[in-house]
C-alpha angles and dihedrals in degrees: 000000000000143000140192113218151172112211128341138162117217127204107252081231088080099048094055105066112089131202105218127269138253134229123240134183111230118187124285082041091285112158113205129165119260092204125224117209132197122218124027147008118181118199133203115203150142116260139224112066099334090065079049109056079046099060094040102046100029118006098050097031100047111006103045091043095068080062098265121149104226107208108191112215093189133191145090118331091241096056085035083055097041094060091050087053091046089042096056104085088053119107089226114007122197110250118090098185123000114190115216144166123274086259100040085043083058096043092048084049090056090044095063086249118114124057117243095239133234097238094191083066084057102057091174091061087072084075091050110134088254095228087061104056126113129179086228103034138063110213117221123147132026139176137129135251108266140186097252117185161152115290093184093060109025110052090169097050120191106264090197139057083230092059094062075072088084124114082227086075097048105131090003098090130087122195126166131213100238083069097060097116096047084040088052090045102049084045083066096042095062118095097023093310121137140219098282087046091101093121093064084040098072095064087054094054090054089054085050097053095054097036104038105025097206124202114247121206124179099235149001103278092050088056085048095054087039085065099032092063097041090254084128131007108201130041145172112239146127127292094238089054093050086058095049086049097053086044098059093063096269112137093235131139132191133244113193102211123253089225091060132265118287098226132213137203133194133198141134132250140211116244106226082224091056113146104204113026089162087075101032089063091054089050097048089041087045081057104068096036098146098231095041091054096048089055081044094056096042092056100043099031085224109130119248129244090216099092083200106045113131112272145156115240079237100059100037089055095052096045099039128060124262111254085256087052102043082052096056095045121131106232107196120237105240107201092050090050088050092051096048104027102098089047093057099042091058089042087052101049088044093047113023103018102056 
């Protein structure tokens, strides 16, 4: 049974019954309980098919199934950030889990926000790619912004992200909002920058946007059927979104960027007002569960945090980076992009954006 909601209060009666518990074996021969809750589990996620591959392939399979009720509260990640912030100060809030990405996991936990979590409560985390844990964030999902493009059309693509700089692409190029802060990063790697070089980066997005014109769609899926159609024939986007892409019959190829990848990574917290945790637990374990990661990237093209989810040397070499790329990816610094993220997001949607 599901629901999508807005807002809701739930009596603390149906958060107490539990359902019993499992056993599971954690490393060093350490047996700790993987808990199962009755009652609720409210969600916080972003729509559109990536709510859907996590209802098909999690929610429904392996939450729903311990006899939890999953209630979606579904939207962008600044107004989804901006109820937990309004929710802190509140003695029970009204988020149980809030999937995020790796730099608005970091700013949620600086904001007092997010709980540390009890990882022997989580057995899957102990599959978890090492380089990818947190105490506050469950890593998921990861892939890096690409040049994706046409390969019908465009036989020389960019091989940089700086070449994209170029009057040949103007009205060629498709970017989407929800990518400003990778856009406004990749802006400040260019020309020997680095990853905390955003300030330089804004000048060069204006140039963009006059040289260049590039076409703006509101999400992922628009900038897919932009492609799809031959409105634009090149776009910034993640790796994994490129795959989907080509797998859904559109002629595209992908250009890893000379500059480096800038990498993403994407994961769920636990809201310190959480008002039911029991549940929340079963839900973030449920998500690395190794066979349900391997549908899931199989399904996505984004690479798994669970080093030992069940996939086919096939499919793990087309979804993850090669060992030359992996070493060339752009991690973000995540304090820095705390710190600076609002700001860019107003100076986007007054500059870019109109």
């Amino acid at each position: 049974m599901s629901a999508v909601r807005s807002d809701e209060t739930f009596s603390p009666t149906r958060r107490q019954a539990l359902l019993g518990s499992a056993a599971a074996i954690l490393t060093a021969g350490a047996v700790h309980e993987a808990h199962a809750a009755a009652g609720t589990v409210v969600v916080s996620n972003w729509g559109g098919d990536w709510n859907q591959r996590t209802v098909r392939f999690v929610e429904t399979p392996l939450v729903e199934t311990q006899g939890l009720t999953v209630v979606r509260d579904l939207g962008m990640e600044p107004e989804r950030k901006a109820k937990l912030l309004a929710e802190r100060r509140l003695r029970r809030g009204s988020i149980d889990v809030i999937h995020l990405n790796d730099s608005d996991g970091f700013e949620m936990m600086k904001q007092d926000v997010l709980a540390d979590l009890d990882r022997a409560r989580i057995p899957n985390y102990r599959d978890v790619v090492p380089a990818l844990r947190k105490d506050y964030f469950v890593p998921w999902l990861y892939s890096g912004v690409v040049i994706i493009y046409n390969g019908d059309k465009i036989k020389d693509p960019p091989k940089s992200y700086e070449e994209l700089w170029d009057k040949k692409w103007a009205g060629r190029l498709g970017l989407t909002n929800q990518l400003y802060f990778n856009y406004m990063m990749m802006s400040g790697l260019i020309r020997g920058g680095n990853m905390t070089s955003v300030e330089s980066g804004g000048d060069r997005l204006v140039a963009l946007k006059e040289m260049v014109q590039p076409r703006l769609y509101a999400a992922h899926q628009q900038l897919g059927a932009a492609l799809a159609t031959g409105e634009v024939d090149i776009a910034l986007n993640y790796k994994a979104r490129g795959l989907q892409w080509i797998g859904e019959g559109s002629p595209l190829a992908i250009q890893y960027p000379r500059e480096g990848a800038i990498a993403i990574t994407f994961g769920a917290g636990l809201p310190k007002r959480a008002p039911n945790p029991d549940g929340a637990y079963v839900y973030l374990n449920a998500m690395l569960d190794r066979k349900a990661m391997a549908e899931l990237a199989a399904a996505s093209f984004y690479a798994p945090a669970n080093g030992a989810a069940e996939l086919s040397p096939d499919l793990r070499a087309r979804i993850d980076f090669s060992p030359e790329e992996r070493e060339h990816l752009n991690f973000p610094d995540y304090a820095y992009v705390s710190k600076n993220t609002a700001a860019w997001l107003e100076w986007w949607n007054k500059t870019m954006a109109r």
